[in-house]
Each structure stands twice: as C-alpha cells, then as structure tokens.
N, C-alpha and C positions, 0 to 999 in steps of 0.2 A: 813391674821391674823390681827385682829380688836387691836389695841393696847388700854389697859385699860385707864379709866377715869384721872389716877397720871400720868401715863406715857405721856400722851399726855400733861398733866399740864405744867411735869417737862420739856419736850420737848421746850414745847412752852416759858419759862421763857429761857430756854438756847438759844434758837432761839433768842429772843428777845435781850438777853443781849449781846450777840454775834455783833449780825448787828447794834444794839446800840453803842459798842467798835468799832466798823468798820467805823458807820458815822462819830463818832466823833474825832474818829483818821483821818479819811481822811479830815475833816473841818479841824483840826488847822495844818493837813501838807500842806493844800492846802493854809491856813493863812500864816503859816511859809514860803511855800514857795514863795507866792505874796509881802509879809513884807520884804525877803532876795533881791528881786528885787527892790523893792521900794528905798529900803538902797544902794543897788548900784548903781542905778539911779542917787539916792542926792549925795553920795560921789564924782561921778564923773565929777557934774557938773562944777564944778571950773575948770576943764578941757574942759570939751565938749562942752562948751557954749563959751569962747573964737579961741576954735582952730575953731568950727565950720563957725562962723561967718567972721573968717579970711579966711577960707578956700573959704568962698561965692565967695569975694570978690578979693581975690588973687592967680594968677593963677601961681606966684612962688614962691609959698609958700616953703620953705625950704622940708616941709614932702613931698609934692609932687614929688618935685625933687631927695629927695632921695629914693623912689617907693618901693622897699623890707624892705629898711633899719628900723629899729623902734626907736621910741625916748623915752627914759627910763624917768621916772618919781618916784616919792617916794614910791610909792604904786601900779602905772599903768603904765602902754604902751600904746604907741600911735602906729596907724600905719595907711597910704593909700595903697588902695585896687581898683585896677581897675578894670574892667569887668571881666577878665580872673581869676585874683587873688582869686573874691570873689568869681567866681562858684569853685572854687577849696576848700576855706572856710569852704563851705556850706558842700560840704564832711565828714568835720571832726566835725561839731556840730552839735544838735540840740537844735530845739527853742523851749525856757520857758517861753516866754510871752512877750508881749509888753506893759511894764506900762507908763502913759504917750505917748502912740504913739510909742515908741522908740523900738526896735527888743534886745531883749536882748536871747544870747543863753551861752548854756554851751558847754565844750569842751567833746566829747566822754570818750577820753582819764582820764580826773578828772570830780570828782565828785564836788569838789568846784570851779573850774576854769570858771567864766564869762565874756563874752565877749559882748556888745554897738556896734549895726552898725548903725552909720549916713549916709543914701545917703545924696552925695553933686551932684545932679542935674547939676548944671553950671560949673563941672568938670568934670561930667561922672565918678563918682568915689562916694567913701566910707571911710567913716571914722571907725577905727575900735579901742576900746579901752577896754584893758584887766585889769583884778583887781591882774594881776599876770605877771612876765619879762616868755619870753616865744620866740622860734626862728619867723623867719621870716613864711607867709602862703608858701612863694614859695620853701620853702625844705619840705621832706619829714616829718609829723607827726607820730609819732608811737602811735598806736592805739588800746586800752587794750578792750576783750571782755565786751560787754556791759551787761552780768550775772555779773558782779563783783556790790559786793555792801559794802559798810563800816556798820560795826555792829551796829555801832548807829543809822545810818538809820532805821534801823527794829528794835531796841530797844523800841520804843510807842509801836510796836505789841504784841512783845512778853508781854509785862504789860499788855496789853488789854486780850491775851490769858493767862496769870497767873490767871488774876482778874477772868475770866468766868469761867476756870479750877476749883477754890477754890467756888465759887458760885455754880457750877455745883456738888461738893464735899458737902457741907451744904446742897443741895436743895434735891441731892437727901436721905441721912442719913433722913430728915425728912420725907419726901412723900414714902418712902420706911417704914418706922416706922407705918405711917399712913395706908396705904396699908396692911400693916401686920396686924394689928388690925382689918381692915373692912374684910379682907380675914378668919382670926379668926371666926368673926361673923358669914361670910358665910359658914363655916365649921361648925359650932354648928347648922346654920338653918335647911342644911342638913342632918344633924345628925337627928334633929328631926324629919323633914318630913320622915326617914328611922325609925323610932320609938326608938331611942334614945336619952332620954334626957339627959345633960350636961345644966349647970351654966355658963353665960361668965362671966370674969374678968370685978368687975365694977372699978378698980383701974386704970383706963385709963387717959390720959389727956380730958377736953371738948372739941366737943362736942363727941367723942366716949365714955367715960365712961357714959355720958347720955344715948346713944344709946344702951350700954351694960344692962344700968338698967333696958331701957324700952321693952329690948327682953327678960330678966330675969321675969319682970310682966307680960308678951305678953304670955310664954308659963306656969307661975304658971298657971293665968288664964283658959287656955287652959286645963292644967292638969288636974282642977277642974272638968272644963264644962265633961271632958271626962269621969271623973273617976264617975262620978252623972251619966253621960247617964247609962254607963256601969252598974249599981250599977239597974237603972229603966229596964233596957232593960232583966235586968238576975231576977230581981227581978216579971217581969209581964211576962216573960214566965215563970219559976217557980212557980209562982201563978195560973197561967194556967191551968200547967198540970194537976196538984192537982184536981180540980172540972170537968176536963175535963174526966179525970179518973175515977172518982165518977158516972159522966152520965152514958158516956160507960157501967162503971158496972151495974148502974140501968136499962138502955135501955136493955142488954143484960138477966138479970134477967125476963122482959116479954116475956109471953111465945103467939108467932104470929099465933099460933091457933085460941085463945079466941079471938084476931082480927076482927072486919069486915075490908072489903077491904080499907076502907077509913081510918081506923085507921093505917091496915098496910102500906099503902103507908108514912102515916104521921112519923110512924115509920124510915120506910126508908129514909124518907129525912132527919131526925132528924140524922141519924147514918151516912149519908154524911155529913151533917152541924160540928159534931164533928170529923169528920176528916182532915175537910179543916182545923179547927182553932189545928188541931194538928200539921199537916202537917206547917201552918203558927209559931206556936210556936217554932218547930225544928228547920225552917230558920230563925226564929229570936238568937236564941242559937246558930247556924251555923256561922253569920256572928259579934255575940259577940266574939265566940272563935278564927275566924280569925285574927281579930283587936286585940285580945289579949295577947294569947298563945305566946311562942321563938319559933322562926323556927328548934332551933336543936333536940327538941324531937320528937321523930318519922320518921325522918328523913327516906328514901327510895333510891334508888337508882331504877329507874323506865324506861323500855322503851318506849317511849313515844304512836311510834305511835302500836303498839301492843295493850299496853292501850284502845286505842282508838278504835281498832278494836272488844276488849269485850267489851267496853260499847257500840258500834252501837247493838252490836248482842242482845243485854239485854235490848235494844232500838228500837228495829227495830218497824215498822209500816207496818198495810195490804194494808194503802191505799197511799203512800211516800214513793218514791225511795230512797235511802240513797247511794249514790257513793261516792268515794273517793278515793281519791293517798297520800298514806302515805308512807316518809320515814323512815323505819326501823332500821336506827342506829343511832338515835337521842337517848342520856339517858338524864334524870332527876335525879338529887336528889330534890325531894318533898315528902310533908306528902302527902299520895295515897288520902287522905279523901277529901284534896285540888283540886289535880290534878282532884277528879272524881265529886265534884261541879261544875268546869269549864266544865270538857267536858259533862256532864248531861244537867246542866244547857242552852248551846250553842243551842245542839242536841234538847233539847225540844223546846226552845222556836226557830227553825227553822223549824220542826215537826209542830208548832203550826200554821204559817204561812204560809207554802208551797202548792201551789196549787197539784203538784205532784211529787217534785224532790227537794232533798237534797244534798249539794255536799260539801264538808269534803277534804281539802286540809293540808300534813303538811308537808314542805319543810323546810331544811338544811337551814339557813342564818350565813356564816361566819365557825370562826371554832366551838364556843361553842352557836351561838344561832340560832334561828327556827322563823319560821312564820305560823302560824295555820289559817286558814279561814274555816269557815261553813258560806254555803249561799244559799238559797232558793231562788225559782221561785214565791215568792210573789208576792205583791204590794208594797214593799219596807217599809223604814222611810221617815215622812216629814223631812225637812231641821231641824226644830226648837226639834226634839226629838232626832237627832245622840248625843247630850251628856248629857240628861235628863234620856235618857231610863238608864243609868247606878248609877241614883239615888234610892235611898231605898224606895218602896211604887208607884213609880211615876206608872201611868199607861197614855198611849196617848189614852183612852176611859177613855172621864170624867165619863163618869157614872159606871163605873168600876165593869161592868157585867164581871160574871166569864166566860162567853161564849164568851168571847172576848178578854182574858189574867187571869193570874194568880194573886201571890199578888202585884206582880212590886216587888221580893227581886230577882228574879234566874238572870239578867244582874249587880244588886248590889254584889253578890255571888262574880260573877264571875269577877269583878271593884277591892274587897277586895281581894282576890287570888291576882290579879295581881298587885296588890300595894305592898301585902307581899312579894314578890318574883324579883321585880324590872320589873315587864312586862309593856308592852302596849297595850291598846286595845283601838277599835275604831270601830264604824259603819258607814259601809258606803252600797250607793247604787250600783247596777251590772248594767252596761251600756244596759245587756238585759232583766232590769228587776229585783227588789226581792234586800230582804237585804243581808251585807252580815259584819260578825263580825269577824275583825282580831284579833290578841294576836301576839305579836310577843316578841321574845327578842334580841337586837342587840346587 
C-alpha cells in the first residue's frame, strides 16, 4: 500500500525532527559530558600534580606505604594501587574518557562518582583519585544494576519527545485539513466523470480554493461544450429525418414499371443511399440518448447470457460460424435497448471481419461481475487502432468505403454503454490470430 503524497510529507518532517532532537540531544550530552571531565581534571590538579611528582621521585612516600589505606582530602581521596589492586579497580568502573591524557572513569555503582588514575612507572603502581570519600579497592564494592538511570538524565529526551509529539500534533491537524479538501476535489471530479455534476467549496484557504475555482470553470465550461454538442447532434439528426422521409415518400410514389433498366437501378441505389443516412441518423440519436438519459428509467432485470443467445439467433450468418460458451446465471439490471446495442453491435462488427468463425465468451468474474469477449478469425487491429476504433466516426479505411466498415459509430455504441454502466472494454489481438473485444465488469 503506496502511502499518499501528505502522508509521506507528514512522515518525513516527523522523521526529520525526531533525529534532529536525537543529534542534538546527543551533541550537548556528549558536550556535557566531555566539559564534566575537563572540570574534574582542573579541580584536581592541586592535588595530582604535587602527589604525582612526589610519588616519581619517592619511594617512601607515606601513600605508598600505607597500600589500601586512603588519604582524605576536602573534596577527594587519594589512594595507591598496585598491580593486583587496579585489575580488581577496573572491575568496578568504567571508562569516560581520557582528557588531557589522563584515564578518568566512573564508578558502576554511581552515576556521579569519578575516579583519575595516574600510572607511576618508577613505582609500578597508580595513583588513583576520587571526587568522593569512598572504602578502600581491596574490600568488597556493592554494585547496583547498570539499567538504573536518575530521571534527569533522560529528562533532554523526554523534552526532545514532548517537542516532536506537539509538532507531530500541528503538522498533522493541517496536512490532514489539506488532504481533506484535495480528497473533496477528488470526489467531485469523480462525480463528474460518473455524470454528476456538483459545485466545490471555493471558500477554501490558497492555493486550494484557487483549485476549487478553477475545477468550478473547468466543468461550467465543459457543461457548455456538452450541452451545444448535444443541442447539434439532436438538432441534425432531427433535421434529417424530416427530408429523409420526404425522399422515401417521393422515391416510393414512382411507379418502376415506366422505368427503363438504368433508371431502375438508379432508383435502387437511391433507396439504399436513403437508408444508410437513416440507419446513420438512428445511431447518431442512439448515442445522444446514452450520454443523456438516467439510468433508472427502464430499468430491466435481464439474463445476460440467454440475451445473447436471441440476439446470435437474429444474428446468425450463411457464411460464419458463431460459437459460444455462455454462463447462464449472470443477471443484469440494464435498459434491454443498451444491453442489445452492445451485443449487436460486437456480433456485427466480428461478422464483418471474420474469415469463418465467430466465438462469443461470457464467464462469471467474482460475485456480481462478468467478462464478455467476441472474437473472430480475422486479421486482427493494428497496434495504433485498439483505442481509436472506440472513437465516434473513426474508421481505419481512410477512404472510408462502405465495403470495408460501417459509419465507425457501432464500437462508439458500444464505448458509451459501457461508460454508463461503469464497464470496461478493450481490443485486443488472439495469439492465433483475429480481434478480439472484451467488456468486462469487476
């Protein structure tokens, strides 16, 4: 699942501010904690700079000779540390760094308690000095789990996760706002591509309410262009019939007796010429009233492939096989008038194509949708007509002899059908050969 365009925004700013709190918290602990040694370092020089220099040089030195014993001071302890002492030492600390050169460590046991170890070389020994009175290395230490942490330590984090929490809180109220309004939009576009029109809210913040205006102008516009087509298209088949009617009755008033042969034939083509442009009139009114009409008048309740099975019969051909596997308990509700432009229209123009075999597929897909394929033993589509052929007029014979297709409306027919009804359709080529036009609905 692809997460949307805000989401991954919002993500990304939490992301960012997150590990941004984290650098930044870990630079001034790691400041804090390099500055806490540096200060113990200097504090204890007044110490560790006389004992050490004593210690070079004197091998009976007082601390020496009392070995376990520690020598208290205002603030610190002193202690020597032989060999054996300090791997016992090293036990009970660990090391925070060495500023200056110098091993400075903490005690496991505290979280504040540091301890300065000088090796003295020309003693075989170590100087060890603490910021705290503390027993001797060579008794036992009591030593507290190292999960123990004092609340202040992790008190920068928690500020760090407050801050992002309340960020993450703001960022998302508005990218969520935002969202909501472009998902709006998206709902309305849909709306319309499904032939409902709705107005967005231009009462939006910029730049969405610009957005809202300019999809407000986008489908007036639209409305216009449609409602002019609609207005030309009803208006010139209308005009049509009228004179076309007129001929007819005239043509039909000669009486083809008083004919010689050459005038009867001329006759006769005269009486096909007016029926092609009848025939073209009806599908131009056909594919007005699709794009027009509500879906709920007329409504049917229709078996599908039964259907299909009267229109092959009312269809059929002397010189094209027509086969087929239909299932029989697929229903529709469609206007019949719809349902039998698509399967006429498939059936013909596979009819028209086919060298000798037609073949008519309508299988179950899911619980409520189907997949229909008619597909002939042609010569197939070129590549550049599988989604031209479904344009109104188009014909792939420029010269657009009738002896080589029709008007180019019966794949438009059948384009509009399947737009009203939420189908799909598509051409495609049969691996052996010959086109082949699915509909499906998933």
């Amino acid at each position: 699942m692809r997460l949307s365009l805000f989401a991954q925004l919002y993500l990304g700013i939490i992301s960012t501010l997150c590990i941004t709190g984290l650098v930044i918290t870990l630079a001034i602990s790691s400041y804090l904690e390099q500055d806490e040694l540096n200060d113990f370092i200097i504090d204890i020089q007044h110490i560790s700079t006389p004992l050490y220099q004593a210690l070079q040089s004197n091998t009976q030195h007082p601390l020496i000779q009392q070995g376990t014993q520690t020598r208290n001071c205002t603030d610190f302890c002193t202690q020597w540390l032989d060999e054996e002492m300090y791997t016992r030492f090293l036990t009970h600390v660990a090391l925070r760094g060495k500023p200056h050169g110098i091993s400075v460590y903490q005690f496991k046991h505290s979280d504040e308690k540091l301890a300065a170890v000088y090796p003295i070389p020309a003693q075989q020994g170590y100087l060890l000095i603490t910021d705290l009175p503390q027993k001797p290395v060579a008794t036992p230490i009591h030593t507290k789990s190292l999960d123990h942490y004092d609340f202040i330590a992790i008190l920068p984090l928690l500020w760090v996760l407050l801050g992002a929490l309340s960020c993450a809180a703001v960022l998302y109220f508005l990218s969520a706002r935002i969202e909501r309004s472009i998902k709006a939009l998206q709902g309305l576009t849909d709306q319309y591509g499904a032939g409902i029109t709705q107005r967005a809210d231009e009462n939006l913040p910029h730049p969405i309410g610009q957005l809202a205006k300019s999809f407000n102008q986008m489908t007036d516009k639209l409305d216009a262009q449609q409602q002019e087509q609609k207005v030309m298209n009803h208006a010139i088949a209308h005009e049509l019939r009228t004179p076309l009617a007129r001929m007819r009755l005239a043509l039909g008033m000669i009486n083809p007796q008083q004919l010689d042969s050459t005038s009867q034939a001329l006759l006769d083509n005269l009486d096909h010429y007016i029926s092609d442009m009848d025939e073209l009139t009806q599908s131009v009114l056909s594919l007005g009233r699709i794009t027009e009409t509500q879906l709920q008048p007329n409504l049917q309740t229709i078996n599908f492939g039964q259907f299909i099975k009267t229109r092959i019969n009312s269809l059929s051909s002397t010189t094209t096989v027509i086969q087929h596997e239909l299932d029989d308990t697929i229903m529709l509700e469609i206007v019949p008038a719809h349902l039998q432009l698509v399967i006429d229209n498939l059936i013909n123009n596979a009819l028209h194509y086919a060298h000798h075999q037609v073949q008519i597929q309508l299988q179950r897909f899911g619980e409520q949708g189907f997949v229909l394929k008619v597909s002939d033993d042609g010569d197939g589509i070129d590549e550049k007509d599988k989604l031209r052929v479904f344009m109104p007029f188009y014909r792939s014979d420029e010269s657009r002899d009738r002896k080589t297709g029709g008007f180019g409306l019966g794949l438009a027919l059948v384009q509009a059908v399947a737009k009203r009804y939420h189908w799909q359709v598509q051409a495609t080529n049969q691996p052996r050969g010959g086109a082949c036009f699915e509909v499906c609905l998933k």
